[in-house]
N, C-alpha and C positions, 0 to 999 in steps of 0.2 A: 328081513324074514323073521315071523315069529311061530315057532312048532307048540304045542302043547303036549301032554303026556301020553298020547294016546298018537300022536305023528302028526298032529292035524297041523295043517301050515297055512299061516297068512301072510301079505304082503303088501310092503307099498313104498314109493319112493317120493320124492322130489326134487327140483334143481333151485340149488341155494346162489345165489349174484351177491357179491360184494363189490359193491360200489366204490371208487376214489370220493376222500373226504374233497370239498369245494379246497381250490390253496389259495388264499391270501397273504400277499409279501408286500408290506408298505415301504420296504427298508429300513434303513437305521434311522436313528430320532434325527430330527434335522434342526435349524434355525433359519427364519426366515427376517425380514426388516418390516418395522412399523410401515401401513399403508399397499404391502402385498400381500397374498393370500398361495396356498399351495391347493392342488387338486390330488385329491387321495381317492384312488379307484379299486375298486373291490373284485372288478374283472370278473368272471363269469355269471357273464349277463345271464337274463331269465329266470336266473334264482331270486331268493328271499334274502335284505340284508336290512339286517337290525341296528345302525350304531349306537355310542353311546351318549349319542348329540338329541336322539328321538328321531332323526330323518332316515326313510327308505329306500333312498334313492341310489343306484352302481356308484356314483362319486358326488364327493361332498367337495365344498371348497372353502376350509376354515381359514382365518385369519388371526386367534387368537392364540395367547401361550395355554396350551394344556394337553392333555393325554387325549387323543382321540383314536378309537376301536370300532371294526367292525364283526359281528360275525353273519356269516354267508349260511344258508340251509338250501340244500336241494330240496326237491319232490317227497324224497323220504325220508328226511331228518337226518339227511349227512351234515355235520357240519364244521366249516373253517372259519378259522377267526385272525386276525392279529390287531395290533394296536403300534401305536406309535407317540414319542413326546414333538409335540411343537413348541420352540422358545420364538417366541415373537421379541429382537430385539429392537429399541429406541434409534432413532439414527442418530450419527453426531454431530451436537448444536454447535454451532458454527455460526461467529458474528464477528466479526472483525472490524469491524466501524463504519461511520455513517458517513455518507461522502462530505468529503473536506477540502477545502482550499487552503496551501500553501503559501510561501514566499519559496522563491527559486533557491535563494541561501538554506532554506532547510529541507528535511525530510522528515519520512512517517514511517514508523514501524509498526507491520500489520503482523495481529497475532493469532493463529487458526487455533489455538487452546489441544484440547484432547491430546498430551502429550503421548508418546510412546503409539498412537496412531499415523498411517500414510497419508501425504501431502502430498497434492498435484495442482501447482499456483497457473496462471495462466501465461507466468512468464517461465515456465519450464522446471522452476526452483522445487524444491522437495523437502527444504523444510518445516518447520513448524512456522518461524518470523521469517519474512523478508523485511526488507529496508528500502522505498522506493521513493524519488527525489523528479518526476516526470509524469506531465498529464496524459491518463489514461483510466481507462477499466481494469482493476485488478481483482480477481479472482482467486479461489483457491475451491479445492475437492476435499471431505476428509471422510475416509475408509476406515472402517475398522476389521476387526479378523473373520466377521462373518459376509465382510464383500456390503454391510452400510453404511451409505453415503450422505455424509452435511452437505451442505455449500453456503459459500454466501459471495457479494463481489461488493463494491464500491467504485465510488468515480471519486480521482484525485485531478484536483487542479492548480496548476503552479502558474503560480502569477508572479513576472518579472518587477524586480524594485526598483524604485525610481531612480533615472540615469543620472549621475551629478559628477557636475567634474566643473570644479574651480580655476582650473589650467594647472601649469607649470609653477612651480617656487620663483619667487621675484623680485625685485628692486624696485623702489620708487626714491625719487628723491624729498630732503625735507621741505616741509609747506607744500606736496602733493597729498593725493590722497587715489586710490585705489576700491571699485565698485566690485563685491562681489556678489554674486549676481547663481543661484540654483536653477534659475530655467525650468521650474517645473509651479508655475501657477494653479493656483487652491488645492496645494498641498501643505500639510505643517513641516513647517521648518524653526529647526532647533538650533541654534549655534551655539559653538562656547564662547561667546559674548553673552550670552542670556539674552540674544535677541530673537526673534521670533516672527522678521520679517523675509521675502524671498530675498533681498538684496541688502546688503549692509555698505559702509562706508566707512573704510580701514583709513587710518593716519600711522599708527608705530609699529614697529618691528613687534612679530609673535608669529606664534601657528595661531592660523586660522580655518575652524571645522565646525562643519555642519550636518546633520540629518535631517534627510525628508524623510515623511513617513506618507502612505497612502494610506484611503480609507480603508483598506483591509491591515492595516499594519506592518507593512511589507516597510521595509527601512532601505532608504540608499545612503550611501556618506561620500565627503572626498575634503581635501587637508588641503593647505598649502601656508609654507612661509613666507611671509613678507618683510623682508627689511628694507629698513628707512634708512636711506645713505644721508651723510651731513654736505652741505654744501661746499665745493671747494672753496676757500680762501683765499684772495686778488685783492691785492694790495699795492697799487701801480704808483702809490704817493699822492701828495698833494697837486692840486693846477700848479702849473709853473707856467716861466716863460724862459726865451734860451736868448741869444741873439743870431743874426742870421749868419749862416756858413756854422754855427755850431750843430752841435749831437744830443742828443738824450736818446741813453738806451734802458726802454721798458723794458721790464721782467715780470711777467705772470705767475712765475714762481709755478709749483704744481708739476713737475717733471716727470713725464710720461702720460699727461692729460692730454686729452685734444684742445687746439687751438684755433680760435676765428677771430681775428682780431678785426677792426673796424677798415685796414686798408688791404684787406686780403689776405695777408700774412695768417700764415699756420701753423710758425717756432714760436715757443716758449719764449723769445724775447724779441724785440726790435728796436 
């Protein structure tokens, strides 16, 4: 009401509306992994929303590291805003090797790198290296602290060495001789004779050893001694003659030999 000097009175009113500003809550800054993207929504639709990407649209869906902000306007120029960091982080490279062929005598140690990150192999393992000696697909996961993920696997193939086996340690006597023999054809074979054949042919007393090798390099070996015993010594005398109703008693000497003498007899003497 407004009176003037004189009592005159005028009047007049209005009804004043206060509006709720638009609310926009992105959350806290986040981190996501190279190759996904987050959806960030500005929520109450039908309003105006400006970011600061140049797009209008209630949600946007960025994939890179940076600061990204919306502000929201109503009808009558209320307005809510926020903004938020995105770190886009790298996943972790992971290469553990290229698939490989063994010999069953050795093994491979695979190594997932990114130390001080989590391991999950395919064989249950959780460290950084395993050590595997058997053909298969082996795998590993590796995590870092924002939850991303490497990977990589390989095929491991164990290939058995060639089987070799000379027998048992032996005897032969002198003026024989003894065939050793690898059984394993168009393969290299090495002995320590410096021979370079699959079979050899032993006369004297030593060890005798060999290695095959395969075309992949896969080695088998196997040993054995042979000695060369000397001939026993028989020494019956000269021919003779006796007369009849006499004796002669032979002696083959060698006590504790075996004996076959020409009339059946099996003692050391007769």
């Amino acid at each position: 009401e407004v009176r003037d000097n004189t009592g005159c009175l005028g009047s007049d009113s209005m009804l004043l509306t206060v509006n709720s500003m638009p609310i926009v809550n992105f959350g806290n800054d986040t981190t996501i992994c190279i190759g996904e993207s987050l959806i960030l929504n500005a929520f109450n639709s039908g309003l105006n929303y400006t970011w600061n990407t140049g797009e209008k649209s209630q949600t946007i869906n960025p994939s890179l590291t940076g600061i990204y902000g919306v502000a929201v306007r109503d009808n009558i120029g209320c307005s809510g805003s926020d903004s938020l960091m995105i770190k886009v982080n790298q996943l972790p490279f992971v290469k553990i090797r290229n698939d490989t062929s063994i010999c069953e005598v050795d093994n491979v140690k695979l190594n997932a790198l990114n130390p001080g990150l989590s391991f999950k192999w395919n064989t249950n393992e959780t460290t950084q290296t395993i050590t595997i000696n058997k053909t298969g697909i082996y795998g590993v996961e590796v995590r870092d602290n924002a939850g991303c993920l490497g990977s990589d696997s390989m095929l491991l193939t164990v290939n058995p060495v060639p089987l070799v086996d000379l027998g048992n340690d032996t005897s032969i006597c002198i003026g024989e001789s003894l065939i050793l023999n690898t059984f394993n054809p168009g393969l290299n074979s090495s002995w320590n004779t410096g021979e370079t054949t699959q079979t050899i042919n032993t006369l004297s007393t030593g060890v005798y050893g060999v290695e095959v090798r395969d075309n992949l390099g896969c080695i088998g070996s196997d040993s054995l001694i042979l000695t060369v015993n000397q001939l026993p010594v028989v020494n019956l005398g000269n021919d003779t003659s006796i007369c009849m109703y006499q004796t002669l008693i032979l002696d083959a000497e060698n006590p504790r030999f075996n004996y076959i003498w020409s009339n059946g007899s099996t003692t050391n003497k007769i």
